[in-house]
ROVO-814479 format. One record per residue (C-alpha): x, y, z. Coordinates in steps of 0.5 Angstrom, whole numbers, padded with zeros to 4 digits, always signed. Layout:
XYZ;...
//
This chain:
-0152-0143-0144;-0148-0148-0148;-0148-0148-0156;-0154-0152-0159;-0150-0159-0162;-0153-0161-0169;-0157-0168-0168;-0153-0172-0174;-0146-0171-0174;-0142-0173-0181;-0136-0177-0179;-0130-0174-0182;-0126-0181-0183;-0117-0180-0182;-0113-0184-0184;-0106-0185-0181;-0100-0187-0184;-0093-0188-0181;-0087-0193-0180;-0086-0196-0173;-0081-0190-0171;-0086-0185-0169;-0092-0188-0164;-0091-0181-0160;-0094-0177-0165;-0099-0183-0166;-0102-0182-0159;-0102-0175-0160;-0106-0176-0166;-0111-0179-0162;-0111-0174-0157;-0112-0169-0162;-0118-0172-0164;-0122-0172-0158;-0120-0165-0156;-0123-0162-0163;-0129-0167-0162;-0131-0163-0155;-0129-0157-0158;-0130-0155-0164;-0132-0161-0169;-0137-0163-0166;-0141-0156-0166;-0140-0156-0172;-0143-0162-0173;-0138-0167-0175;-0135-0173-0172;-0127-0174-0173;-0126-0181-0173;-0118-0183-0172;-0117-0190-0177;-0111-0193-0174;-0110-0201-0176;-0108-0203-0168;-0115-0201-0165;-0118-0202-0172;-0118-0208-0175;-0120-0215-0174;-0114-0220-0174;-0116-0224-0180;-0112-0229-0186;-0108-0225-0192;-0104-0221-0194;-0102-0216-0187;-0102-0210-0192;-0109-0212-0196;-0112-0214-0189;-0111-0207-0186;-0114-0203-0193;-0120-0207-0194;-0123-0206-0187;-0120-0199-0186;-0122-0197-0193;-0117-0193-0195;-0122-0191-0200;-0128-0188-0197;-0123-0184-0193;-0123-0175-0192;-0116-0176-0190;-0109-0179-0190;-0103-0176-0185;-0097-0179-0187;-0092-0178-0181;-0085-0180-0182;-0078-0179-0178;-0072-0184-0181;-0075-0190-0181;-0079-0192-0187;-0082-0199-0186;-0082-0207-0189;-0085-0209-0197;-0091-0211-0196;-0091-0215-0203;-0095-0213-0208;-0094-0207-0215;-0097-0200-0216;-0102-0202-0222;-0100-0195-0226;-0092-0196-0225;-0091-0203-0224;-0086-0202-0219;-0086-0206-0212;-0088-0202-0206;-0082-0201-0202;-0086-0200-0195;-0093-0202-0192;-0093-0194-0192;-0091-0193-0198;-0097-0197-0201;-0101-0193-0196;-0100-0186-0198;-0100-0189-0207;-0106-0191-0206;-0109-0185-0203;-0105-0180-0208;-0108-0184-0214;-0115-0183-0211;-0114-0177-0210;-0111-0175-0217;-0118-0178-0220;-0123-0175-0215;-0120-0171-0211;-0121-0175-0205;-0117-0176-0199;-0113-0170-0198;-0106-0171-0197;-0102-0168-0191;-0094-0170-0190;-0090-0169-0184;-0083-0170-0183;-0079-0170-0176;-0072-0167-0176;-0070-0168-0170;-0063-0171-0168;-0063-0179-0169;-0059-0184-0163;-0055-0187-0169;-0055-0195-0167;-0062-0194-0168;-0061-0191-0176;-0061-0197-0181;-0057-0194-0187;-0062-0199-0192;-0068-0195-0188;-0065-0188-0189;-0064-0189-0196;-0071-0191-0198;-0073-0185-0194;-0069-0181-0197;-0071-0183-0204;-0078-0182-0203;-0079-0175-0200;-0075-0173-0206;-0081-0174-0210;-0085-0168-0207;-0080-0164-0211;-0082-0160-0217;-0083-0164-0222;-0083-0171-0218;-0087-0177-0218;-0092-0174-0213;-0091-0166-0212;-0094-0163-0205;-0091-0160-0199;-0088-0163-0193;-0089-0160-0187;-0082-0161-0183;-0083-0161-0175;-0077-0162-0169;-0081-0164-0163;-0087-0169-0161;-0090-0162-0158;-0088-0158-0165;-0091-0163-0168;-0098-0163-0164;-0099-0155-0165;-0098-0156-0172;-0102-0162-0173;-0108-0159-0168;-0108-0151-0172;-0107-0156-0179;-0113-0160-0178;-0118-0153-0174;-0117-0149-0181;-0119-0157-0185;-0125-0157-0181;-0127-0149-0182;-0126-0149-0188;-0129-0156-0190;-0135-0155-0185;-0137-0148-0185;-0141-0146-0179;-0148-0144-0180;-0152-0138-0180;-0156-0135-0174;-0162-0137-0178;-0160-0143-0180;-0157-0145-0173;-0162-0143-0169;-0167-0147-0174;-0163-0153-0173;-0161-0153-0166;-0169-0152-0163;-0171-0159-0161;-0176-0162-0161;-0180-0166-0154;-0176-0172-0155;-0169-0170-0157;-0164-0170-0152;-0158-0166-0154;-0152-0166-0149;-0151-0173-0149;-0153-0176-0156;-0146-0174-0159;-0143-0180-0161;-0136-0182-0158;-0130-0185-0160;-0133-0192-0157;-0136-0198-0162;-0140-0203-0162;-0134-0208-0160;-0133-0204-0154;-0139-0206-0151;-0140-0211-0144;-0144-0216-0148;-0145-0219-0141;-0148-0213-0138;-0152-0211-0145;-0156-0218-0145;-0158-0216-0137;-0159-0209-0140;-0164-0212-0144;-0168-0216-0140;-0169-0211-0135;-0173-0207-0141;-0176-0213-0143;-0172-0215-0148;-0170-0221-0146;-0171-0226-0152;-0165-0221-0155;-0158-0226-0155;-0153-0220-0156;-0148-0226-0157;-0152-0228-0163;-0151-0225-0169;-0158-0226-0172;-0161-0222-0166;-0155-0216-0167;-0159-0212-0171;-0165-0213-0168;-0161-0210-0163;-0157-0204-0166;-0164-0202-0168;-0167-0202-0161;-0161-0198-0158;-0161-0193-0163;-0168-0191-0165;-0170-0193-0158;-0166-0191-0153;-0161-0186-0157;-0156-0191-0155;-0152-0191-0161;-0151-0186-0166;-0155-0186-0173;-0151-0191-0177;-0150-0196-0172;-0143-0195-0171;-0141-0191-0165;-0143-0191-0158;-0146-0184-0156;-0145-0181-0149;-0151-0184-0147;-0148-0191-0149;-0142-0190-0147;-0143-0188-0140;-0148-0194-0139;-0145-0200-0142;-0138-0198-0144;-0134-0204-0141;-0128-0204-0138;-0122-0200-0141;-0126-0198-0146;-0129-0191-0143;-0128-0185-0148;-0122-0180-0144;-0127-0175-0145;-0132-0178-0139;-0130-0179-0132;-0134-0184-0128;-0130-0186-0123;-0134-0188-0116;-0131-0189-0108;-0135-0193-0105;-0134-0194-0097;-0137-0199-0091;-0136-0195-0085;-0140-0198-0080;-0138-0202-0074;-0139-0208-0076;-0139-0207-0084;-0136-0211-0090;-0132-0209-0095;-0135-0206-0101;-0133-0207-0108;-0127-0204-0112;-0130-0200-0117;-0126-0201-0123;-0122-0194-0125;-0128-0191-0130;-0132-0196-0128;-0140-0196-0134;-0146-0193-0130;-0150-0200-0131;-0145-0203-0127;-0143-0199-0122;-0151-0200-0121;-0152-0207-0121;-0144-0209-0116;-0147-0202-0111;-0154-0205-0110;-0151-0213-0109;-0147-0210-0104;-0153-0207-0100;-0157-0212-0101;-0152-0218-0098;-0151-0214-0093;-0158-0214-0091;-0160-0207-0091;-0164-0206-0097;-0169-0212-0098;-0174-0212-0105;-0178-0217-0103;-0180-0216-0097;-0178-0207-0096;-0181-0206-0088;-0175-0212-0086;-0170-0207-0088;-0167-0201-0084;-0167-0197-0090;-0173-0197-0095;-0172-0201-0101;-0176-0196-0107;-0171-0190-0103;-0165-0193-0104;-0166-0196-0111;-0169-0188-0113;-0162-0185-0109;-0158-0189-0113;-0161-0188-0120;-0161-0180-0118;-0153-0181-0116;-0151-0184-0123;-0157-0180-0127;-0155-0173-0125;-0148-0173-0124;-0143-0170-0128;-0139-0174-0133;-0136-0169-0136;-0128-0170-0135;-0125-0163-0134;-0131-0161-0130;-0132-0167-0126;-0125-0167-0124;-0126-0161-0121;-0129-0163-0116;-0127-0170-0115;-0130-0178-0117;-0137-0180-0114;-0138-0182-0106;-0142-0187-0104;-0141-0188-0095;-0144-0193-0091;-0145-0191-0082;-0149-0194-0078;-0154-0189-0078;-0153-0187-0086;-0152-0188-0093;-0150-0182-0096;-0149-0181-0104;-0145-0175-0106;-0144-0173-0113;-0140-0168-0117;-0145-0163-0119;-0150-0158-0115;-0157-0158-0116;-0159-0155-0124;-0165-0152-0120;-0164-0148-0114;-0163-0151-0107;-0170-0147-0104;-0175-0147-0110;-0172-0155-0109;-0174-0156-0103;-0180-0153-0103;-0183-0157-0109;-0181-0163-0105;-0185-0161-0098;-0191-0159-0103;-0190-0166-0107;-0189-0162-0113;-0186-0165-0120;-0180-0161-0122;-0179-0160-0129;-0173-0157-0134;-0173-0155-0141;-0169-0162-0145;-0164-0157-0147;-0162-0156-0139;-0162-0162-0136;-0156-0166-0136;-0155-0172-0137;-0162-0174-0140;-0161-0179-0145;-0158-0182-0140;-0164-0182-0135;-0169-0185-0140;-0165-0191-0142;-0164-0192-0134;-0172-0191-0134;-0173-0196-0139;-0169-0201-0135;-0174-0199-0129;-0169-0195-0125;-0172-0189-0123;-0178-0185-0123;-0181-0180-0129;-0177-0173-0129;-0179-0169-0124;-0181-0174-0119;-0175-0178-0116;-0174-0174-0109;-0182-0174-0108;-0181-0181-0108;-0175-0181-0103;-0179-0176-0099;-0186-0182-0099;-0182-0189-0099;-0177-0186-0093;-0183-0183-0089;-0188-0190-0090;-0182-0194-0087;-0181-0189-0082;-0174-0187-0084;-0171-0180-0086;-0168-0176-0091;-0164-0170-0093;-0160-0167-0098;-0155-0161-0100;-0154-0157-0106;-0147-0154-0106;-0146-0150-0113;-0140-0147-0109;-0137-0153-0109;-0140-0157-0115;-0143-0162-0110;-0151-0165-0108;-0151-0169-0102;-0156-0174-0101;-0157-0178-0094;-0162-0183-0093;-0162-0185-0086;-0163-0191-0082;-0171-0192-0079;-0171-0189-0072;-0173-0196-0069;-0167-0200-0072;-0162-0194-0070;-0155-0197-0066;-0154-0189-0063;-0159-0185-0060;-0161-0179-0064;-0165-0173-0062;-0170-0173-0067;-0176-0178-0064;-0180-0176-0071;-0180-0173-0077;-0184-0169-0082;-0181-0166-0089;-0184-0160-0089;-0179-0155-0090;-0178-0151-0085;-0174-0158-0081;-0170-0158-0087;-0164-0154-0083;-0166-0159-0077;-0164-0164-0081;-0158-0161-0084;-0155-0160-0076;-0156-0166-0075;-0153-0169-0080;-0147-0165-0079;-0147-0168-0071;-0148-0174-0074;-0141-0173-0079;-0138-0170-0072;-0139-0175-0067;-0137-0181-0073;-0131-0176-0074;-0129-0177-0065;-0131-0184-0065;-0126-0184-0071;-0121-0180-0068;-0121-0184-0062;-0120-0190-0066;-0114-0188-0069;-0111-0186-0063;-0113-0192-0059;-0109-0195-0066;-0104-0190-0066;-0102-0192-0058;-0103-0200-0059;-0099-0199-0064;-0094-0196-0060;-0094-0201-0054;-0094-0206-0058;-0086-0203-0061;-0085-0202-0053;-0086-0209-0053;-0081-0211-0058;-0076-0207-0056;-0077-0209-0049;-0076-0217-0052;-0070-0215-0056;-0065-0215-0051;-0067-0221-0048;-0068-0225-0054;-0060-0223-0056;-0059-0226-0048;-0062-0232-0051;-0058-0232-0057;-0052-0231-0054;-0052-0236-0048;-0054-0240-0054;-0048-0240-0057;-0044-0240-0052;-0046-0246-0050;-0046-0249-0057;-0038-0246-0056;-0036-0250-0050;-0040-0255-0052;-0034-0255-0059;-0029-0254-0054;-0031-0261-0051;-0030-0264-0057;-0025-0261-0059;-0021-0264-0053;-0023-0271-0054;-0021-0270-0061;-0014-0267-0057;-0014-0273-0053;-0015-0279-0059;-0011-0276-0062;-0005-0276-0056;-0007-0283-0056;-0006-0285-0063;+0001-0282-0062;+0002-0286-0057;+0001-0292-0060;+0005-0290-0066;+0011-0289-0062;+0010-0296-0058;+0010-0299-0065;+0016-0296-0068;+0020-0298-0062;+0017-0305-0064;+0020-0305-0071;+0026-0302-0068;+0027-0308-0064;+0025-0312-0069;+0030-0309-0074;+0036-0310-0069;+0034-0317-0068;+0035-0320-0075;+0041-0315-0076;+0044-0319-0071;+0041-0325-0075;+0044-0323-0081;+0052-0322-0078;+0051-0330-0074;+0048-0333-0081;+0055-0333-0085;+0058-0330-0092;+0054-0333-0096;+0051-0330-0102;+0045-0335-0102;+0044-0332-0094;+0045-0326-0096;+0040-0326-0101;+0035-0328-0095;+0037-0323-0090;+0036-0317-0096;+0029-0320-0097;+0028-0320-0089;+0031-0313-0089;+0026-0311-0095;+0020-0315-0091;+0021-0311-0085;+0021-0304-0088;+0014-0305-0092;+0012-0308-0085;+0014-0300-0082;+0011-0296-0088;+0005-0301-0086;+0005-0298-0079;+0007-0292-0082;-0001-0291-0086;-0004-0294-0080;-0002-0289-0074;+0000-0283-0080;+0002-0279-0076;+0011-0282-0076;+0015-0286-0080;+0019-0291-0078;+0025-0286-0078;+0021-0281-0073;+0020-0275-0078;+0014-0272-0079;+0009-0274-0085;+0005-0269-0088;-0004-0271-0088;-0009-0267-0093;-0013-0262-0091;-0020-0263-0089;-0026-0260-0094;-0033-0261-0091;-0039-0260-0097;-0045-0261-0095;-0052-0260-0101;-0059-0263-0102;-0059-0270-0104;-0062-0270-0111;-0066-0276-0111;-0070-0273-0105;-0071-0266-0105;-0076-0262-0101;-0083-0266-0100;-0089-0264-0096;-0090-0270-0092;-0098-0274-0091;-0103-0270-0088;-0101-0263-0090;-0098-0260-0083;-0089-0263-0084;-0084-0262-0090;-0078-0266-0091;-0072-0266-0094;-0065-0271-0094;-0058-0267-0094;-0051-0270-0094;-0044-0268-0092;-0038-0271-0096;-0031-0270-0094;-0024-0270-0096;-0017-0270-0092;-0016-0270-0085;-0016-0277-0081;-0020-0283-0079;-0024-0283-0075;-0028-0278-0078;-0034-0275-0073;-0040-0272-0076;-0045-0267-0073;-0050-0263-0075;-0052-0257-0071;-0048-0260-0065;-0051-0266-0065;-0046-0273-0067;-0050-0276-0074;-0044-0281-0073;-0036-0282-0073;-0034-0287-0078;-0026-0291-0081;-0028-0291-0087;-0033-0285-0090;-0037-0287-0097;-0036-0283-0103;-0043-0281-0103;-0042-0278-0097;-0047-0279-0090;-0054-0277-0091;-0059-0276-0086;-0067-0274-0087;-0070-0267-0084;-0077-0266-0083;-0079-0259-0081;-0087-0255-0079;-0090-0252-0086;-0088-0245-0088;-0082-0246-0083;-0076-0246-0086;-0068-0251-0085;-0062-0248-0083;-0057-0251-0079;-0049-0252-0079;-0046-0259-0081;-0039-0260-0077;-0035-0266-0079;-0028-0267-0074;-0022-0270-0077;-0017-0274-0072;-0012-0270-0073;-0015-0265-0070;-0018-0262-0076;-0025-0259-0077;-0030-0256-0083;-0036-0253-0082;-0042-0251-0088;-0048-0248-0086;-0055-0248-0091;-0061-0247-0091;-0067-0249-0095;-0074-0246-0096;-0080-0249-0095;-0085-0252-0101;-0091-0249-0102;-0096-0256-0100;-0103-0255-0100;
//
């Protein structure tokens, strides 16, 4: 059997202090200190309490450092551990009252003020720990450095604060050193008692519950104050607010002389508290409550996603919901039901009772199991039976209360807060009041205490009448010799789910497999398709590009009759020229003929732009094609819901007129004279669909451009 654990536990008040370059050896301190509460300082009555202002201390007004020392009170603490590398912090403002020197660091301030109340009362010791190893110098601040290197010269021999620093070179040196520190500290402050004096103590009384009254970690502040206000009117004490701060004491003092809830001052969460009202995230490491909670029947929902580490009151609350709703418990009216309401509600409160909560030993054997078959809920708990499996089953055939010594049961506490909220019968009596509400509604049970495996089973079965597969049994008693009738047919039961489960995967696995065929067969197709289409969009661009070919042999035809016009032309006024005389005013007419002409020929020039009047040929730009979002008329859903539109342009530079425009290979328009804006069209697309296309612009010339986009759809409602 386990050591006795003192009633009332003194806590031991640890403060830490540090710059912000050691947060690993932090989070060790915190680990540290759950551990030797489990397994040293506990039994020893005391209760470490880890003082670190981030999880501390309330944000409130004033001066950073002052507001940390005052809630943490620096000056009713047992112990300061000081913990330095190469940082040594920021002024926080203010002078050290004796010397008059401002402090240098909130550590600093810190360790001064603990040191001169120390030097006055002796009281908090002191330990100093120093990491040596190696630094990455872009982090090492030389100014930091300095005012390190200066304070740690003051433990020395005849310094300002003589003392020890114990140096360490890794997070895991730093952790042994920090736990065999702090097991002489505990030893040597809370000497264990004499044999006598132990076993004086240690006795309990009727109404003392030992294992789960040692306080935790969690406060009062870690309390779900939605599922204490339920709590509270479950046991009838419904006119209690706990947002309301007149009634918060009335309720520290119900929690913790009633129900064992809270520890002696009011401060911390016992096992027992936490366990049940802890809320999310908050849970102590040293509890493991985690529950799976499975719908396995045909035609069943989804059942809630336990939170990791999850309270036991909601775990009770958010599993009865869920089986009511799904109409197999009902508390108005039980006969209705397939299951019978009393059974179901003492199974639940059984499973969360008597489970084991403690970390290192529940893993073990895994979290919690609640499963729903058609025929079945099956509750399975980390932890066998503490009586055993014979002597159980034969109390329950005979209707005999099972009793244990309050020293041996597990998680009593626990039991008789959940008792309090009208959650399961007095002790000894919860399978007696399965066995009778299970037989006057017609239904069955079975349960199995596996101290191998550290498991107890418990199975509440369907009523026969509402069963949805035939089962071999028509009738059923309890006595204890249908106890292995029950268990094989419990075991049948689990081996027919487990085929019909097995089938179910494999008609999966084959679907699955025929609808792969399905798509490897669609695929060669699809590509034909997405082939056949380009090549139809292929011929259909050749065809354009012939017409293109044969516009523009055209122009050049023109062109060619028009220089052979401004050739006759040019001869007929030279022979007009040569008729006209020498004359210099004549002259004169002839050069302003002869000019007139070749502005008429550079003009023919830039119409046709393809030769010049002395049949060379001119050099056209390049054609570029830009193709966007027009930015007044972005993608919008349309009226209704079910379309979404968007407006594009294209723009282009170059080439020659005409200019044809297409999108996906269709003609938007052929124009002489393309704005600067470019040409703009809407597009409108189903919702969750996608835009992509290409746009295609042919240039006189027999130049082309192309750009491709695509736009994603807006989310509309």
């Amino acid at each position: 059997m386990a050591p006795d654990i003192p009633r009332i536990l003194r806590v031991w008040r640890v403060f830490v202090a540090s710059p912000s370059d050691v947060l690993a050896e932090r989070e060790q301190l915190k680990e540290i200190a759950g551990e030797l509460n489990v397994q040293i300082a506990h039994l020893q009555g005391v209760h470490i309490e880890l003082l670190d202002w981030r999880e501390k201390v309330v944000p409130l007004m004033g001066q950073p450092q002052d507001v940390i020392l005052k809630q943490l009170e620096l000056e009713n603490t047992d112990l300061l551990i000081l913990i330095l590398w190469h940082r040594f912090g920021t002024p926080p403002g203010g002078k050290d009252p004796r010397t008059g020197r401002s402090y240098q660091s909130g550590t600093e301030k810190e360790f001064i003020l603990a040191y001169n109340l120390w030097r006055d009362t002796g009281c908090p010791q002191i330990s100093v720990y120093r990491c040596t190893r190696d630094v990455d110098p872009k982090q090492v601040d030389s100014k930091q450095l300095t005012k390190l290197q200066k304070f740690l010269t003051g433990f020395g021999a005849g310094g300002e604060h003589e003392g020890l620093v114990q140096e360490y070179k890794s997070v895991e040196d730093f952790r042994g050193r920090v736990y065999s520190d702090l097991v002489k500290l505990i030893s040597k402050s809370f000497p264990s008692q004499s044999p006598q004096e132990e076993h004086t103590q240690s006795t309990p009384s009727d109404s003392e519950r030992e294992s789960d009254i040692i306080p935790t970690t969690a406060t009062w502040d870690d309390i779900d104050h939605g599922l204490l206000k339920e709590y509270l009117q479950d046991c009838g004490k419904g006119n209690l607010e706990p947002l309301r701060l007149e009634h918060e004491e009335s309720i520290r003092q119900y929690l913790c002389q009633d129900r064992d809830l809270l520890s002696y001052d009011g401060r911390y969460l016992t096992r027992a508290g936490a366990l049940l009202l802890c809320r999310q995230g908050r849970m102590p490491a040293e509890l493991f409550t985690d529950v799976l909670f499975y719908d396995e029947r045909s035609d069943g929902g989804t059942p809630p996603v336990l939170d990791s580490n999850p309270c036991v009151y909601r775990i009770y609350r958010d599993v009865k919901e869920y089986l009511r709703e799904a109409n197999l418990i009902n508390a108005d009216s039980p006969g209705d039901a397939p299951y019978p309401w009393h059974a179901v509600v003492e199974a639940l409160a059984n499973f969360l009772a008597h489970r084991e909560y403690d970390r290192r030993r529940s893993r073990e054997a895994g979290p919690g199991r609640i499963e729903i078959t058609d025929n079945c809920i099956t509750f399975i708990n980390p932890g066998h039976s503490l009586i055993d499996e014979v002597r159980l089953k034969a109390a329950v055939a005979r209707d005999d209360s099972l009793h244990l010594p309050q020293s041996e049961l597990r998680n009593p506490n626990l039991t008789s807060a959940l008792r309090a909220a009208r959650i399961g019968q007095q002790q000894g009596r919860g399978l007696i009041r399965i066995k009778q509400d299970s037989t006057y509604h017609g239904s069955y049970f079975l349960f199995i205490s596996d101290s191998r495996q550290e498991r107890f089973t418990l199975c509440l079965f369907r009523r026969l009448s509402d069963q949805t597969a035939p089962l071999a049994l028509t009738h059923v008693v309890h006595p204890q010799s249908q106890y292995s009738e029950l268990e094989n047919r419990r075991a049948q039961v689990e081996q027919e789910a487990n085929r019909s489960k097995d089938t179910q995967e494999q008609l999966s696995e084959l679907e699955g497999r025929n609808q792969e065929l399905q798509r490897a067969k669609a695929e060669p197709e699809r590509a034909s398709n997405e082939q056949q289409t380009r090549l139809t969009e292929s011929e259909r661009t050749n065809r354009e590009l012939e017409q293109a070919k044969a516009e523009l042999e055209r122009a050049s035809n023109e062109q060619e009759q028009a220089s052979l016009k401004a050739g006759e032309t040019e001869k007929e006024l030279r022979e007009y020229v040569a008729s006209q005389g020498r004359s210099l005013h004549k002259t004169q007419r002839v050069q302003r003929l002869l000019l007139a002409l070749l502005l008429f020929s550079l003009a023919s020039l830039g119409v046709f732009g393809l030769r010049s009047v002395f049949g060379k040929a001119v050099t056209v730009a390049p054609l570029q094609v830009e193709l966007g979002v027009t930015e007044n008329a972005p993608p919008r859903c349309n009226p209704g819901g079910e379309t979404w539109s968007v407006t594009l342009y294209v723009r282009s530079e170059g080439g020659h007129v005409p200019l044809k425009y297409y999108w996906n290979s269709q003609e938007i328009t052929s124009t002489l004279s393309p704005p600067e804006s470019g040409i703009s069209f809407s597009l409108d697309q189903r919702n969750g669909a996608s835009i992509e296309g290409t746009a295609f612009v042919a240039s006189a010339d027999g130049q082309s451009g192309a750009r491709e986009i695509r736009i994603e759809a807006p989310s509309c409602p």
